[in-house]
Steps between C-alpha positions, in 0.01 A plus 500: 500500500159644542259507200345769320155495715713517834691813375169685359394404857827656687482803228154577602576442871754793453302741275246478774670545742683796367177703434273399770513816708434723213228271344319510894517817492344641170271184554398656833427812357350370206235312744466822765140646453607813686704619209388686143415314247779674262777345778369172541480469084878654496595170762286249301696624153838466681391149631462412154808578395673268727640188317376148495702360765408782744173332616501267814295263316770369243704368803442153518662230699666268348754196590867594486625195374242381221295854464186311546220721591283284660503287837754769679660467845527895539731422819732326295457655163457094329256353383319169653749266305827668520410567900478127547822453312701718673275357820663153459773630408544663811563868362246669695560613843259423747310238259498105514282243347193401731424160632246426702 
């Protein structure tokens, strides 16, 4: 069962992902110099209206067995600990224990 900080992580994943198009595009005409001012103001106010979940920057990776934030495998999704558990454990394809 994941915790609370791995589903605020998959819940902002989605939002995201659901209004990235829209958010690129009032952002890009928000940013275009070529426009009026009186457009480019109308895009900024609709960017602001967009939730807290819609920005990018609220995505963060995070392990998807312990939710830790920190030390993250992005192939595997795990953080350092829980990738050398399943490691040993043999759970991961393609990955074995090195010894040299």
């Amino acid at each position: 069962m994941p915790n609370a900080r791995v589903l605020r992580d998959i819940k902002a994943r989605n939002v995201v992902k659901a209004n990235e198009v829209l958010r690129r595009a009032y952002l890009y005409v928000a940013r275009n110099e070529t426009l009026s001012p009186q457009v480019r103001h109308q895009a900024q106010l609709q960017l602001n209206t967009f939730g807290k979940y819609t920005h990018p920057t609220t995505v963060k990776n995070r392990c998807s067995e312990s939710g830790r934030g920190r030390g993250i495998i992005s192939e595997f999704a795990l953080c350092r600990y829980q990738f050398r558990l399943k490691a040993l454990k043999l759970e991961l394809p393609g990955v074995h224990k090195a010894s040299w």
